[in-house]
SELODREN-271722 format. One record per residue (C-alpha): residue number from 0; x, y, z; residue in one letter. Coordinates in Angstrom, 3 decimals. Example, Ala and Ser with C-alpha at 12.3 -4.5 7.8 and 13.67 -1.06 7.14 Angstrom:
residues 2
i	east	north	up	aa
0	12.300	-4.500	7.800	a
1	13.670	-1.060	7.140	s
This chain:
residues 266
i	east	north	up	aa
0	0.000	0.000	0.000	x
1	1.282	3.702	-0.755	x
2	2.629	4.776	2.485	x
3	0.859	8.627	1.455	x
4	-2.541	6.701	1.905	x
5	-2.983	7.462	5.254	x
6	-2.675	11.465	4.372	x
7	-4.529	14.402	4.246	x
8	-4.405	16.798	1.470	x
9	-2.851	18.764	3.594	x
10	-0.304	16.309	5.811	x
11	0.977	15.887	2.264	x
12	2.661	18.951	1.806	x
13	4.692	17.825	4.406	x
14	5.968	14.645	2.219	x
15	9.679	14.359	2.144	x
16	9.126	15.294	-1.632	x
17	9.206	19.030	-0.559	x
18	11.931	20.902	-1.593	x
19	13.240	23.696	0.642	x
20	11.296	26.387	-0.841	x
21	8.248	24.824	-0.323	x
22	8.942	23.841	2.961	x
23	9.464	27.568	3.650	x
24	6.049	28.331	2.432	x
25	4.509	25.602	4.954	x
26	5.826	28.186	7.520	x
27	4.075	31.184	5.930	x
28	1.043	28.949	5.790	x
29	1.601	27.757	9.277	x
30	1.558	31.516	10.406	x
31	-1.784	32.318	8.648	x
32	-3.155	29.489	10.708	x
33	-1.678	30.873	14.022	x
34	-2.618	34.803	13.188	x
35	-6.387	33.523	12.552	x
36	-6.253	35.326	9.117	x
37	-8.639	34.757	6.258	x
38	-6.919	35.535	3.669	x
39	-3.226	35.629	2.791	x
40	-2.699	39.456	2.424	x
41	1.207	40.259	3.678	x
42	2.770	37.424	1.531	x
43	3.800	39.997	-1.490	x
44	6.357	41.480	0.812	x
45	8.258	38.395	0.693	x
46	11.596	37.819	-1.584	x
47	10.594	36.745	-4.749	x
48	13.623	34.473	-5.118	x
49	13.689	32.795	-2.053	x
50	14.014	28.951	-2.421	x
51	16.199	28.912	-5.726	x
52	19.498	28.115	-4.616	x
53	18.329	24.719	-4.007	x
54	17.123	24.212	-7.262	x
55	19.501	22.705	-10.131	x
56	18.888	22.748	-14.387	x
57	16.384	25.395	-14.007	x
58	15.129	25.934	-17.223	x
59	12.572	28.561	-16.533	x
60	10.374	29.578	-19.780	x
61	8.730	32.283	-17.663	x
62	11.960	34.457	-16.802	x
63	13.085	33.762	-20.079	x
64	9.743	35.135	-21.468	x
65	9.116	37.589	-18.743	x
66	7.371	35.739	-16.496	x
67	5.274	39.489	-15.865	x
68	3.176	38.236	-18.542	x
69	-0.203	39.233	-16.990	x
70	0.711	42.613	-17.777	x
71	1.071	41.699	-21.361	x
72	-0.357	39.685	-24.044	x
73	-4.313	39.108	-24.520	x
74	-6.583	39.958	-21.920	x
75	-8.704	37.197	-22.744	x
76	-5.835	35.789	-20.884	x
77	-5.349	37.807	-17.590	x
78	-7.844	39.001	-14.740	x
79	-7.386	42.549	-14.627	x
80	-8.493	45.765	-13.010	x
81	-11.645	45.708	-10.894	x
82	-12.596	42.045	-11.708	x
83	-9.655	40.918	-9.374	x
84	-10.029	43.910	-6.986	x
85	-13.707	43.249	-6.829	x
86	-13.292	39.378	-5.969	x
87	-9.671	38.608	-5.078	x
88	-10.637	38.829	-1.029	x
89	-13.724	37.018	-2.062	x
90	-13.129	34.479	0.993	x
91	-14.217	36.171	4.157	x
92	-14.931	33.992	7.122	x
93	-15.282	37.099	9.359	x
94	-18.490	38.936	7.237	x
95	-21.613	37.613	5.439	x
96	-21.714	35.137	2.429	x
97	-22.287	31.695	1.611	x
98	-19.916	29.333	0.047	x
99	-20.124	25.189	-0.389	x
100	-18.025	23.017	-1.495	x
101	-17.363	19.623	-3.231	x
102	-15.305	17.441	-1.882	x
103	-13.420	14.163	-3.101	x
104	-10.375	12.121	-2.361	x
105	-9.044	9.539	0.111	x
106	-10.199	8.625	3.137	x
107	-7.355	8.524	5.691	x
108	-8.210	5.055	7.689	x
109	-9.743	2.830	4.680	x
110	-7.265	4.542	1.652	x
111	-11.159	4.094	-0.180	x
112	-12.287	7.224	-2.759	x
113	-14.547	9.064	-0.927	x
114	-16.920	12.133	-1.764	x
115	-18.221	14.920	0.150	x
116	-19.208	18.972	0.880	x
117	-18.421	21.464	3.044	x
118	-21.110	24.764	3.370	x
119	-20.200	27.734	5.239	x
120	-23.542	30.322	5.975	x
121	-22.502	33.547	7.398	x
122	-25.191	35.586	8.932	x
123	-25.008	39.055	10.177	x
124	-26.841	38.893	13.959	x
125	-27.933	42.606	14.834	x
126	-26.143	46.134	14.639	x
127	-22.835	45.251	15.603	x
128	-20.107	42.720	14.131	x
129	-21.108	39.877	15.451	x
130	-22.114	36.961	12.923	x
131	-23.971	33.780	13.078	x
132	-21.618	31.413	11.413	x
133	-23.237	27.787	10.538	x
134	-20.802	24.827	8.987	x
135	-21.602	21.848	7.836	x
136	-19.118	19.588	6.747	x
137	-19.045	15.731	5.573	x
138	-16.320	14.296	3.939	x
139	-16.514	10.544	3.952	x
140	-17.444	8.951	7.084	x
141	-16.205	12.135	8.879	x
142	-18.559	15.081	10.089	x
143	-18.709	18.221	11.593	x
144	-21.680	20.648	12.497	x
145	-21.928	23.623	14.306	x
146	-24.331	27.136	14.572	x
147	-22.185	29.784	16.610	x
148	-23.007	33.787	16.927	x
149	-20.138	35.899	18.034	x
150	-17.588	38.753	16.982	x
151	-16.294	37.531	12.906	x
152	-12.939	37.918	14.039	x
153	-13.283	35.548	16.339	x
154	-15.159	32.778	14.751	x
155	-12.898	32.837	11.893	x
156	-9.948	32.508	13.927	x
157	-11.958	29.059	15.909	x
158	-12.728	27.683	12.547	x
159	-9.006	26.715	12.013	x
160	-8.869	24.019	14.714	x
161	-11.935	22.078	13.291	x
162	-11.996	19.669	10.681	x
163	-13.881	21.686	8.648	x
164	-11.249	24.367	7.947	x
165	-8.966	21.333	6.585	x
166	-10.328	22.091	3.089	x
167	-9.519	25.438	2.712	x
168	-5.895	25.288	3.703	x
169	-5.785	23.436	0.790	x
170	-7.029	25.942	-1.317	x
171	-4.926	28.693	0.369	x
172	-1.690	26.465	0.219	x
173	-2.502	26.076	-3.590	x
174	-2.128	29.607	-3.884	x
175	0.773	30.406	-1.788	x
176	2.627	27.099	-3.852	x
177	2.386	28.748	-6.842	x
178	3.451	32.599	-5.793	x
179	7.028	31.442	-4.023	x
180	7.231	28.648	-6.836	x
181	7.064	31.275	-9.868	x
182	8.712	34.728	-7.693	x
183	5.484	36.107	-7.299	x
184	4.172	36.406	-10.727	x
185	0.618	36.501	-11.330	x
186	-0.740	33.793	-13.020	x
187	-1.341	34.245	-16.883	x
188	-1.817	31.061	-19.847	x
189	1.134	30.025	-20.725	x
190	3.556	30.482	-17.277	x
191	5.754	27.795	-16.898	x
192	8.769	26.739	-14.747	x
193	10.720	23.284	-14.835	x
194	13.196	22.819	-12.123	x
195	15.045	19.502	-11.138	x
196	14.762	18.113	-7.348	x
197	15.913	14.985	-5.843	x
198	12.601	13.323	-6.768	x
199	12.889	14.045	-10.419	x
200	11.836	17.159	-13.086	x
201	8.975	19.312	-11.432	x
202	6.715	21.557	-14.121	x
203	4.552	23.546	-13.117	x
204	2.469	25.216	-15.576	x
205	-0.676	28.045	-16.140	x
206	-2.487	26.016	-18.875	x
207	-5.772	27.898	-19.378	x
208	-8.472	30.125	-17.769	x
209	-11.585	28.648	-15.840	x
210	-14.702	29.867	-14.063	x
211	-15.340	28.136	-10.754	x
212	-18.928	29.776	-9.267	x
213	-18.576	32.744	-10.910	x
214	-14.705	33.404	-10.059	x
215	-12.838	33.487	-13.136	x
216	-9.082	31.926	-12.063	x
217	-6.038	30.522	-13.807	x
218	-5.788	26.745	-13.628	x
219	-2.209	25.517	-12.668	x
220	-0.993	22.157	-12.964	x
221	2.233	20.491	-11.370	x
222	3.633	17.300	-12.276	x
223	6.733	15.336	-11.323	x
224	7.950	13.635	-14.038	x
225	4.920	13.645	-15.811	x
226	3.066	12.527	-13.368	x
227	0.620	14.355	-11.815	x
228	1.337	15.951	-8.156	x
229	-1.246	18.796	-8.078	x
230	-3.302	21.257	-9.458	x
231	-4.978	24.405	-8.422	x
232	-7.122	27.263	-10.318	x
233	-5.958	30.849	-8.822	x
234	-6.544	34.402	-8.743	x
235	-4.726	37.411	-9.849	x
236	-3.078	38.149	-6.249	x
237	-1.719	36.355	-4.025	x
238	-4.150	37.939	-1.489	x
239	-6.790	35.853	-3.107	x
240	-7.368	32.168	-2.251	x
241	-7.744	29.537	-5.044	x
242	-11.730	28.564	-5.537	x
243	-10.107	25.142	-6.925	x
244	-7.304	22.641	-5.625	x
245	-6.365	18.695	-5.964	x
246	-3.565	16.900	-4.889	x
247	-2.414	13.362	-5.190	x
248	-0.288	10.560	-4.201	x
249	2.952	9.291	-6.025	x
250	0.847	6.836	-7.628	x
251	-1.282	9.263	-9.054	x
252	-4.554	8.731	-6.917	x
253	-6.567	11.385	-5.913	x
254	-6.366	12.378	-2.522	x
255	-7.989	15.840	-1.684	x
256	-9.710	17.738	-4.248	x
257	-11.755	20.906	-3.482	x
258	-13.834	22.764	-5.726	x
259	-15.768	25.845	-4.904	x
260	-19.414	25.098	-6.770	x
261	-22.043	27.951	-5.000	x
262	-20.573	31.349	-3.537	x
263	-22.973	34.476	-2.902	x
264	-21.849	37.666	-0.606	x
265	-24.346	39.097	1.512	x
């Protein structure tokens, strides 16, 4: 049996598969979780080349390009201008709006492909800033339900320790994989980076524009000697979280994948 069964989308990123770079971004992730943020605003102050020294016959079509190329080319290509500032912070635990989720992948005890959904309803309760918050979350065998009412800054930063949250650190590590894997380049068709790590030749690559519930995004695909290690469909800023993300054991089988299907601000 692959010894990644037992995983969670996210216990994978810790797989001994990570190079250092991406181990570094587990700690910015890490710190979202502790900070009880939302969103991932902050990261663009990072260095934009942090990570490469470890990497070896870098052949990088997106330097060599200008990997800038959202700020060229066809728009048909890029999100630009107030379509990305409109919707780019469009995940909000802390205010009003309703988002649900499919879910699919491996169940952690049985290794078996499982399906499920995850809703968040986010109610404002009165004149102040408090917020009835209701989840509902089912992934497999596993469940989680709760109605609380209480300051959004504070029932965003509870929702990390529950199961529930498990999903969208997914999503938000999609996005913050991609920004210190390509220096902080917005994504844009036709991005692409190949680098060689112990584990073989990595590629990861902007192959075409989707729509996930209304959110247009860029959908990214890694693979590790061809094989598929994950994908993800982000925004135009790293301060937006990905509405799409799927990852997957060395032997190619799914194990989390998360895909934003109903989203409505209130």
């Amino acid at each position: 049996m692959d010894e990644s069964r037992g995983q969670s989308g996210l216990n994978r990123l810790l797989d001994t598969k990570l190079t250092t770079h991406t181990v570094l971004t587990l700690a910015v992730a890490l710190s979202l979780v502790l900070a009880g943020c939302t969103g991932m605003a902050g990261l663009g102050d990072g260095d934009p080349d942090g990570g490469d020294e470890d990497q070896t016959d870098e052949t990088d079509a997106a330097d060599d390009d200008g990997a800038d190329s959202s700020d060229t080319g066809d728009a048909s290509d890029s999100i630009t201008g107030e379509e990305a500032d409109a919707d780019d912070n469009w995940f909000n635990l802390s205010r009003p709006g309703y988002y649900a989720f499919d879910l699919a992948g491996m169940d952690e005890e049985t290794g078996e492909q499982v399906t499920g959904r995850l809703v968040y309803d986010i109610e404002a309760a009165g004149e102040g800033e408090e917020v009835t918050t209701s989840v509902d979350y089912e992934f497999g065998n596993e469940q989680y339900q709760s109605t609380v009412t209480a300051p959004g800054d504070e029932v965003s930063g509870q929702l990390f320790l529950t199961p529930a949250h498990r999903p969208v650190l997914a999503l938000q590590s999609a996005s913050i994989l991609y920004y210190f894997e390509m220096g902080f380049t917005n994504p844009s068709v036709g991005n692409r980076k190949q680098t060689t790590t112990d584990e073989g030749t990595q590629v990861t690559e902007v192959t075409e524009k989707r729509s996930y519930a209304g959110l247009e995004c860029f959908f990214v695909e890694t693979t590790i000697d061809g094989e598929r290690s994950q994908q993800g469909c982000l925004r135009a800023s790293e301060d937006g979280i990905a509405p799409y993300a799927a990852t997957y054991t060395e032997a190619g089988d799914l194990e989390l994948e998360v895909e934003l299907v109903e989203y409505e601000p209130k």
